[in-house]
C-alpha positions as CSV (number, residue, x, y, z in Angstrom):
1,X,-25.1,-14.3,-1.3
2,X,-26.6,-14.2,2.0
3,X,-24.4,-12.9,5.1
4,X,-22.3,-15.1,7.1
5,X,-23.4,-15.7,10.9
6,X,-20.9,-15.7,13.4
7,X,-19.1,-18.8,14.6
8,X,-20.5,-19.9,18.7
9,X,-17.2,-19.0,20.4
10,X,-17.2,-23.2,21.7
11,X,-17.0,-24.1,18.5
12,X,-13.4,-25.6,17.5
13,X,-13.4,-24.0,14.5
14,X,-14.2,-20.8,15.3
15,X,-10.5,-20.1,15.7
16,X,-9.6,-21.3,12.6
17,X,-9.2,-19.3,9.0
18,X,-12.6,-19.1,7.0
19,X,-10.8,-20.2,4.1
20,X,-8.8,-23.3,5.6
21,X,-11.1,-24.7,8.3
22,X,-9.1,-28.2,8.7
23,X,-6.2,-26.0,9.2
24,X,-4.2,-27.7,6.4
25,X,-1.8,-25.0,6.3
26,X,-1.0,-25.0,10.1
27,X,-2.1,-21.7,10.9
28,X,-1.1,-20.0,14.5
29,X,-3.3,-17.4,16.0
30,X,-1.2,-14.2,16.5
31,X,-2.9,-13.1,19.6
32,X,-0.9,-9.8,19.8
33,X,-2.4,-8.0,16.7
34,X,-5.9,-10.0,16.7
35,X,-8.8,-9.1,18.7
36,X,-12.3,-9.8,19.3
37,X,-14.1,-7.0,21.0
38,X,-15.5,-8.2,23.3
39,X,-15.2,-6.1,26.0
40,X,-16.5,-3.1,27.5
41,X,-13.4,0.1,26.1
42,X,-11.1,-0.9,23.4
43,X,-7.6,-2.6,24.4
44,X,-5.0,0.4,24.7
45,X,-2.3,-1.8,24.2
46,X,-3.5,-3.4,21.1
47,X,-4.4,-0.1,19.0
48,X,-4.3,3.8,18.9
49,X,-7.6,5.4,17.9
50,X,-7.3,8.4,16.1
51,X,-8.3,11.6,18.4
52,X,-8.6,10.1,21.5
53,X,-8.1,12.4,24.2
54,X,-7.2,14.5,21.7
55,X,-3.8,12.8,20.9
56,X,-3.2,12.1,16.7
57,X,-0.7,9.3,15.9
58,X,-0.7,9.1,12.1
59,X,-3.4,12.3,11.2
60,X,-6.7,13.0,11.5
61,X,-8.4,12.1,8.6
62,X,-9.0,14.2,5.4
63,X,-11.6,16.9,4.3
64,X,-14.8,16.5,3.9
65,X,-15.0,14.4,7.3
66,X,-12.0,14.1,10.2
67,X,-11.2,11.8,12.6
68,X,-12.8,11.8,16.2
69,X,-11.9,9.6,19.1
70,X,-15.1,9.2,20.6
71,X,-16.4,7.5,17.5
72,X,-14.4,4.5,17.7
73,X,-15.9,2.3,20.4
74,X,-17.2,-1.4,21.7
75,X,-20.5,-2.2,21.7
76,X,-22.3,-6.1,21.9
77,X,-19.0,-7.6,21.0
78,X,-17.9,-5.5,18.1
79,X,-15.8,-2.6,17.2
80,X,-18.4,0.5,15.8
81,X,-17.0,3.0,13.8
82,X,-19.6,5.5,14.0
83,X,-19.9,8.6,11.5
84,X,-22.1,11.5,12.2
85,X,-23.4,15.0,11.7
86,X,-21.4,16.8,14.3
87,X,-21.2,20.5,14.0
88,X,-19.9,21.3,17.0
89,X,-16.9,19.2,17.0
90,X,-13.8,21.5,16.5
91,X,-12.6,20.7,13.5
92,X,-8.7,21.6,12.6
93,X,-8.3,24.1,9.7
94,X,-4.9,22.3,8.0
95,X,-4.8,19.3,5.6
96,X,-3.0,17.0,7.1
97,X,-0.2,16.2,4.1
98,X,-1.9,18.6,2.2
99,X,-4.6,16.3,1.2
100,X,-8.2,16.5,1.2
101,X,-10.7,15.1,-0.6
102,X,-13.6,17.9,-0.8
103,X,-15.0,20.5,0.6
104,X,-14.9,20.5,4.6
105,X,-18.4,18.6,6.0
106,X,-19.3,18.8,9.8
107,X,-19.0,15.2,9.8
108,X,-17.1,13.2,12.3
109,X,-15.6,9.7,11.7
110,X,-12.8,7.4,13.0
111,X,-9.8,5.6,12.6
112,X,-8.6,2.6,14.6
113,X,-4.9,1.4,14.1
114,X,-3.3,-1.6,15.2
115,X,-0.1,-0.8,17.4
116,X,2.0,-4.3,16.6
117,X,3.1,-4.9,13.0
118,X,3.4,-8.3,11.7
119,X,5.2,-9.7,8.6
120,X,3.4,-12.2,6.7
121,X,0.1,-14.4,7.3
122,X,-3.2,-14.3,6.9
123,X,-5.6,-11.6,7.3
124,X,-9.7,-11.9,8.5
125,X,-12.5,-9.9,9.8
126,X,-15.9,-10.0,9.9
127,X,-17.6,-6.7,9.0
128,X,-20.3,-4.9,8.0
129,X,-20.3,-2.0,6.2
130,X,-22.0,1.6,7.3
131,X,-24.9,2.0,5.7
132,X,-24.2,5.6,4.2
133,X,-21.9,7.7,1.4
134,X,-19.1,6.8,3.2
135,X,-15.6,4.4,3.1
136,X,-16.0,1.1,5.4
137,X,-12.4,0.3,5.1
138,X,-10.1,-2.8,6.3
139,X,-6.4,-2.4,5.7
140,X,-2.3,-2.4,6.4
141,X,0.2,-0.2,6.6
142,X,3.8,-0.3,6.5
143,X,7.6,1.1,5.5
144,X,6.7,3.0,2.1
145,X,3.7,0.0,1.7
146,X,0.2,-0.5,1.8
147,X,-2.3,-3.3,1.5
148,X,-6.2,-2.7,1.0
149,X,-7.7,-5.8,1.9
150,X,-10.9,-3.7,1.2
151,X,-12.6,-0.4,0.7
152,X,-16.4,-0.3,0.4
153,X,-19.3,1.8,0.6
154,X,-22.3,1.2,1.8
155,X,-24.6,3.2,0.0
156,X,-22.6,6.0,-2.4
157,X,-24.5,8.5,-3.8
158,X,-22.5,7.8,-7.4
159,X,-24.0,4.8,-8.5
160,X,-21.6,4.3,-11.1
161,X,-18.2,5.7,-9.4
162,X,-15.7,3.5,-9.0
163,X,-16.4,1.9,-5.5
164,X,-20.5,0.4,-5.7
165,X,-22.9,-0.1,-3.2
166,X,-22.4,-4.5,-4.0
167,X,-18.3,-4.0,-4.5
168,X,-15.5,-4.6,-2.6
169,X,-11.8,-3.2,-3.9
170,X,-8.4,-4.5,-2.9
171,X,-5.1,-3.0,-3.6
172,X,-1.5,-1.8,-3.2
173,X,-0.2,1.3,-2.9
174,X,3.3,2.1,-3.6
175,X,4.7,4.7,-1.2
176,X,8.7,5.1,-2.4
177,X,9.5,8.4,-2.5
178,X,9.6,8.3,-6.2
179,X,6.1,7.1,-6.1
180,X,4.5,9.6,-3.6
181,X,4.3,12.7,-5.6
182,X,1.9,10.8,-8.4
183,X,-0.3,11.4,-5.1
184,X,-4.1,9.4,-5.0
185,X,-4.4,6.7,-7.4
186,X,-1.5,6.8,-9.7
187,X,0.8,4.6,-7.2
188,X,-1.6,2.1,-7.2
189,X,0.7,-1.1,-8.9
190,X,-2.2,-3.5,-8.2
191,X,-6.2,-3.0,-7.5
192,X,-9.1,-5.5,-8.3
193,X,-12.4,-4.8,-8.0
194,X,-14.9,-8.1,-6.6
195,X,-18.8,-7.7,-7.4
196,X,-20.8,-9.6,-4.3
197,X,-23.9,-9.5,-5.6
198,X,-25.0,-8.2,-2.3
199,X,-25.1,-5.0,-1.1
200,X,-22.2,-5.0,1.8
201,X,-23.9,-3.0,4.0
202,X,-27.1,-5.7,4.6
203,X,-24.9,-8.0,6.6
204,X,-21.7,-9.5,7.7
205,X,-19.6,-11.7,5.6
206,X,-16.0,-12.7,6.7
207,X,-13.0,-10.5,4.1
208,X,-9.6,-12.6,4.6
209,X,-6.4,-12.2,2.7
210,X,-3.4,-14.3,2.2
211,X,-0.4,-12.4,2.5
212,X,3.0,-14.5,1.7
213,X,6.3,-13.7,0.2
214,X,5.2,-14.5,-2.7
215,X,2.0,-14.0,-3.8
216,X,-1.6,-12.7,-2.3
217,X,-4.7,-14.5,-2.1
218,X,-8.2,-12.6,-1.6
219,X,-10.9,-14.6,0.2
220,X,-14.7,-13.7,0.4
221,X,-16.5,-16.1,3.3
222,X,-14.0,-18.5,3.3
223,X,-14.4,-18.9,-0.9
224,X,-11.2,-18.0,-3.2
225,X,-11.3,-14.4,-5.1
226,X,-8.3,-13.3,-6.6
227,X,-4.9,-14.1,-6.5
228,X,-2.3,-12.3,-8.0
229,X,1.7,-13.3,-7.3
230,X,4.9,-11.3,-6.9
231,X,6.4,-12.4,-10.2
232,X,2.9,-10.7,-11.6
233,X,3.1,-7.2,-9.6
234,X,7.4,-7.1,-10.4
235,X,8.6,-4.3,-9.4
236,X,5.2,-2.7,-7.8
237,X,5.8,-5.7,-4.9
238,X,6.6,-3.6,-2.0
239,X,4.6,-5.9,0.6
240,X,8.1,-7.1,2.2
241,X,8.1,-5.0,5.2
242,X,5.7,-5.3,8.8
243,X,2.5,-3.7,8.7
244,X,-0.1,-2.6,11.2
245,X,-3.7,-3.1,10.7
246,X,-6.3,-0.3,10.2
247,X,-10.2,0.4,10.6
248,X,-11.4,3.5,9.3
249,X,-14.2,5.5,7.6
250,X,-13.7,8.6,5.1
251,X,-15.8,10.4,2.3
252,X,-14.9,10.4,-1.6
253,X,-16.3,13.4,-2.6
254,X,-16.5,11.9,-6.2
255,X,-18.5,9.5,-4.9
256,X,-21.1,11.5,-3.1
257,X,-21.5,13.4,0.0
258,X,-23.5,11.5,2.8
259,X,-27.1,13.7,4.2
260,X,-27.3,14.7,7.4
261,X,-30.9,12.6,7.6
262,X,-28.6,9.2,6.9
263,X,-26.3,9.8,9.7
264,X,-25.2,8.6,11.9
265,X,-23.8,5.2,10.5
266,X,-22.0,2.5,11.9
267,X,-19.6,0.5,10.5
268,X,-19.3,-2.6,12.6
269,X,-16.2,-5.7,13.3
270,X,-17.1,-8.3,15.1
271,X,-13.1,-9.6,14.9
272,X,-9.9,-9.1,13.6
273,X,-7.6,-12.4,13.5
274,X,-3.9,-12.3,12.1
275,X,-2.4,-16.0,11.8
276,X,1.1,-17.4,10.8
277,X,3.1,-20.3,9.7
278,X,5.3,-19.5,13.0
279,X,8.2,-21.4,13.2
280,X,8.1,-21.6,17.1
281,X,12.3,-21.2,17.3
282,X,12.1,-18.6,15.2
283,X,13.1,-14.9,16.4
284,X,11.2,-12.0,15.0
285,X,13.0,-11.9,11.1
286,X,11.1,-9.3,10.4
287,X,14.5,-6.8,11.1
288,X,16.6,-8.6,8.9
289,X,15.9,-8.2,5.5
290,X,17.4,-4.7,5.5
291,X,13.8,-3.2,3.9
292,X,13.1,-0.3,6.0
293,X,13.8,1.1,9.3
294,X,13.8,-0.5,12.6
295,X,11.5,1.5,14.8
296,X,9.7,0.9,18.3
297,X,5.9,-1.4,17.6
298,X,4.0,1.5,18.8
299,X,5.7,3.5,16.1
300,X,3.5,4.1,12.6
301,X,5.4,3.7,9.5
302,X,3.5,5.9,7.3
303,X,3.6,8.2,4.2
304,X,3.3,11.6,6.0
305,X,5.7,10.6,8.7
306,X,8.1,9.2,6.3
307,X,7.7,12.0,4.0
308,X,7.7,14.6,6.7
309,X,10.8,13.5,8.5
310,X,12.8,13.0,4.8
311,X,12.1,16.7,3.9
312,X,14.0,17.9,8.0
313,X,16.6,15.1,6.7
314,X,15.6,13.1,9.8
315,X,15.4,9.3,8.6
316,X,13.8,7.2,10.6
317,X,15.9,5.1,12.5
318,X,17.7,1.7,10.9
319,X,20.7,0.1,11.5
320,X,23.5,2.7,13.4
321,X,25.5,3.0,11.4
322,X,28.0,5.9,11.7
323,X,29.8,8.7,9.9
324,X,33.5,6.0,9.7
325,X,31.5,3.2,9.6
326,X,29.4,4.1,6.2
327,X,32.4,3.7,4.3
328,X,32.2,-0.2,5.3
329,X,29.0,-0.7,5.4
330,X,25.6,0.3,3.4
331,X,21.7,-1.1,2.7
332,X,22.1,-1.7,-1.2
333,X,19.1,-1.8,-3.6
334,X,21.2,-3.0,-6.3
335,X,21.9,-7.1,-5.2
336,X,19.1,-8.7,-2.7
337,X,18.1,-12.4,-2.2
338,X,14.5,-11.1,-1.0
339,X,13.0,-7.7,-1.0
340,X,14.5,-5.0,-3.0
341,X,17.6,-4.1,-0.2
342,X,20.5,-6.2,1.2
343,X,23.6,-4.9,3.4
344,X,27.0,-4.3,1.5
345,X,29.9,-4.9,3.2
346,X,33.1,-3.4,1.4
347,X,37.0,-2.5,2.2
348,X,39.4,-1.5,-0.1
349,X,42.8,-2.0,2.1
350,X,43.4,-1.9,5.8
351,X,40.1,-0.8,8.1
352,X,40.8,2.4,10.3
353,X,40.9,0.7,13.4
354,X,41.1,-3.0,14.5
355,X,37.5,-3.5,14.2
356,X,34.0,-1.8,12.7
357,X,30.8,-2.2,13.6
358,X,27.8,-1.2,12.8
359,X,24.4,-2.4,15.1
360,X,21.1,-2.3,15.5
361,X,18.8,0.4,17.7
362,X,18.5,-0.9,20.9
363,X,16.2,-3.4,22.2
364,X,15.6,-4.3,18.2
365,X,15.7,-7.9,18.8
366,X,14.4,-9.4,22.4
367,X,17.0,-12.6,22.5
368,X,17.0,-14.6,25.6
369,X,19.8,-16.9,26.9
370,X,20.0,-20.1,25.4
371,X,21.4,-22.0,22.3
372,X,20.9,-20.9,18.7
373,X,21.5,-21.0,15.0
374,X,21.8,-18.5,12.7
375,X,21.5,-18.4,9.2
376,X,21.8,-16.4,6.1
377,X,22.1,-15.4,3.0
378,X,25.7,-14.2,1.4
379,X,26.4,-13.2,-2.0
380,X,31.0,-13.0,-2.4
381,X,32.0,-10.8,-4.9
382,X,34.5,-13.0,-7.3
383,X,38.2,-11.7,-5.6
384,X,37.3,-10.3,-2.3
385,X,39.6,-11.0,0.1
386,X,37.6,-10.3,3.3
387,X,37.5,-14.1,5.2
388,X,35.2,-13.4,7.7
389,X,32.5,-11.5,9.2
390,X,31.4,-11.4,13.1
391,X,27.9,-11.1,14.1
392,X,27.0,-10.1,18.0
393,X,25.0,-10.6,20.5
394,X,25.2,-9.0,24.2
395,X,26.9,-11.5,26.6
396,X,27.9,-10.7,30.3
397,X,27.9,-7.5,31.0
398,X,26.0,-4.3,29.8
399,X,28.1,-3.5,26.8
400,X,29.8,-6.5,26.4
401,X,29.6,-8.0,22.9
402,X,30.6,-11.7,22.3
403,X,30.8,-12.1,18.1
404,X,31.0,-15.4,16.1
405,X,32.4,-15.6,13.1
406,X,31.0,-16.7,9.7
407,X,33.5,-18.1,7.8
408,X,33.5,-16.6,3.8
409,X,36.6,-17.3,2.4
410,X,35.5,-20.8,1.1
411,X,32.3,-20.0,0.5
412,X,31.2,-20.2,-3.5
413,X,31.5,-16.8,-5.1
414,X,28.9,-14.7,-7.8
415,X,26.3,-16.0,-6.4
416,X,23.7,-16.3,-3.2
417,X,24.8,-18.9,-0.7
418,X,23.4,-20.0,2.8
419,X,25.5,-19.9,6.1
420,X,25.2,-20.7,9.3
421,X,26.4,-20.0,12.7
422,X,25.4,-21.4,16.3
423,X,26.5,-19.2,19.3
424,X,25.1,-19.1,23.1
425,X,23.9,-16.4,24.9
426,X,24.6,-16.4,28.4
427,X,22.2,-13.6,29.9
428,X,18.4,-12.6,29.3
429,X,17.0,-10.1,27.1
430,X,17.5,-6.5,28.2
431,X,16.5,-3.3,26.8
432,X,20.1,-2.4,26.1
433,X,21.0,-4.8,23.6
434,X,21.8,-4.8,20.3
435,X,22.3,-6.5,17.2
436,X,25.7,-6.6,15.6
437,X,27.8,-7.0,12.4
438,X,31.5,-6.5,12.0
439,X,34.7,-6.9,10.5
440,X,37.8,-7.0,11.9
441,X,40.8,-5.8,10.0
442,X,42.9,-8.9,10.4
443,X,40.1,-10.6,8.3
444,X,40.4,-7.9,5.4
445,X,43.7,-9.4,3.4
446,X,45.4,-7.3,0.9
447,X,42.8,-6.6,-1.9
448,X,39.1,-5.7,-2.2
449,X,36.2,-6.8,-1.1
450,X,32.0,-6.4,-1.8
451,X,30.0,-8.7,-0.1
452,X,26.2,-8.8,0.7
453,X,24.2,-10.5,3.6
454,X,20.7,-11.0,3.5
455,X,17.6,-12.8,4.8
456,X,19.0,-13.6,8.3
457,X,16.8,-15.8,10.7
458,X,17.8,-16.8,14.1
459,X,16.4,-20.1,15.4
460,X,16.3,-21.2,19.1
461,X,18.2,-24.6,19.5
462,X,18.0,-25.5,23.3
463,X,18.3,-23.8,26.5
């Protein structure tokens, strides 16, 4: 298999998916996590890189090499991760999460992370791989979830380990808590290994990855890999959260040390494109599914973080909800339409106070004024009394809340039903609104109540 050349940049397809060139699926370009290098630094606002001016946002990389911002830079159009002999870096003395993965090396490398996560699409870039014993590596990370589009290496020194000099390996990585302790390897619920036929670090061909609800689909130059579907994976499906894109190079000790004569080595993208089926009304669903935490786009969502901040019993931040408000409200992992979570709503008897709310952090969802519908999933509990639930948006004033009501009391019970809502908002985003759900104690009738929401979309209707 010979590489693939790059696309001229006037050519209408360049913009298009390798593996959907006629655009079939009606793909959109998400320009906010794509890039193409082609300037002269790399675009602060699009990514972090790992040790520049000395700042660490998820770690910095495992023994035998570590992560060094200079590394990471653009050079004739493409991102170069360089790794080289460099004895005179400083190099830290902990293992960051108590990993490491041999032996220290004076070896320097980088890490390049995408500061937007995304939810859903499909994934491309077009890459070559360092010629050397070390990881070229393309990938996503999220709440508790990882995707390896790829790991390869260019030229191990283990012939026969598990990554070759011709392969490239996809995977996911299950980070729950119950999963992390298995550590490397043994939370892996899916990996598959594709033989090229070429050795990967001869020349550039185009990795792309379908990412859906659903199922994932591995591409290779535009031509169909793997595919592997939800229903397959079960339980080991974690992908339902937004993820962030990472570059980076490491050693695997098991697969052999790289020589000092064979560095440096450059591991090279020319682009990194993210496209989506957008619905153009659609607000950002990725905060309702009730999967993981709400948290800020420059914010990474990884295993040490989350681990770290579990063991101080600091959770990262999700929906407020407070002390009172807990007894009303709670993410359950026991009833979902999609993912693994939903929210539970439940009152036994009158509510503490007319009204209880719980919200989102603020500035979670960036809703302007105008017309819109919202939909969503609700499961009723067969004799809950509870007839209605109020869901807010900020009108007016800072701090006012406007609420409208869904309706429950006639909806079908035991099982998952769609409802919608249309409400107007009368003033522009602002970085001190929030999100709402209530329920109001006139609505809660004399028995009990569990009901679940789930899968909420907001659409745009007018202006």
């Amino acid at each position: 298999m010979m590489g693939t050349p790059a696309i001229a940049k006037n050519d209408s397809k360049a913009m298009l998916p390798a593996s959907d060139q006629d655009n079939s699926d009606g793909w959109v370009l998400n320009e906010e996590v794509s890039d193409e290098f082609n300037g002269t630094e790399i675009d602060r606002d699009k990514w972090h890189v790992e040790g520049y001016e000395g700042q660490y946002h998820h770690w910095k990389g495992r023994a035998p090499s570590q992560f060094a911002g200079h590394n990471a830079y653009l050079k004739d159009g493409k991102l170069n991760i360089r790794t080289q002999w460099e004895p005179d870096f400083k190099f830290a003395s902990d293992k960051p999460g108590g990993v490491a993965y041999g032996d220290p090396l004076p070896v320097t490398t980088a890490a390049v992370i995408g500061k937007k996560r995304f939810l859903n699409g499909y994934m491309e870039a077009r890459t070559k791989a360092g010629n050397a014993s070390m990881t070229s590596a393309f990938w996503a990370l999220g709440y508790q979830s990882e995707l390896d589009v790829y790991e390869q290496i260019g030229n191990p020194k283990n012939k026969k380990g598990n990554i070759r000099e011709t392969h490239y390996t996809s995977a996911i990585h299950d980070w729950r808590p119950n999963r992390y302790e298995a550590q490397f390897g043994k939370n892996k619920t899916f990996t598959n290994t594709y033989d090229m036929g070429v050795r990967v670090a001869d020349d550039f061909h185009i990795y792309g990855v379908e990412w859906n609800e659903d199922y994932l689909k591995f591409y290779l130059d535009g031509k169909l890999t793997k595919e592997i579907s939800r229903r397959e994976i079960g339980d080991g499906w974690v992908l339902s959260n937004p993820m962030a894109i990472w570059f980076d190079s490491e050693i695997f000790e098991w697969l052999g040390n790289p020589h000092k004569e064979e560095l440096p080595a450059i591991y090279e993208i020319d682009y990194v494109r993210i496209w989506q089926k957008r619905d153009a009304n659609m607000v950002d669903k990725a905060l309702f599914g009730f999967e993981g935490p709400i948290v800020p786009d420059d914010f990474i969502t990884d295993v040490s973080t989350d681990v770290a901040r579990r063991k101080k019993g600091d959770a990262l931040q999700n929906w407020n909800i407070g002390k009172v408000e807990s007894k009303f409200f709670s993410l359950d992992q026991n009833r979902y339409f999609n993912g693994y979570r939903s929210l539970k709503i439940q009152t036994k008897g009158p509510l503490p106070s007319p009204v209880v709310t719980m919200s989102s952090p603020k500035a979670a969802v960036a809703v302007p004024k105008g017309r819109y519908r919202i939909t969503m999933r609700v499961w009723v509990q067969p004799g809950s009394t509870l007839s209605a639930i109020g869901l807010g948006l900020p009108q007016g004033k800072v701090g006012e809340i406007i609420t409208s009501p869904i309706h429950i009391s006639a909806i079908e019970k035991g099982r998952w039903i769609e409802v919608a809502q249309t409400f107007e908002k009368k003033n522009d985003a602002s970085p001190d609104d929030v999100f709402t759900v209530s329920i109001m104690n006139k609505d809660v009738g004399d028995g009990t109540s569990e009901i679940y929401l789930d899968d909420i979309i907001i659409r745009t209707i007018g202006p």
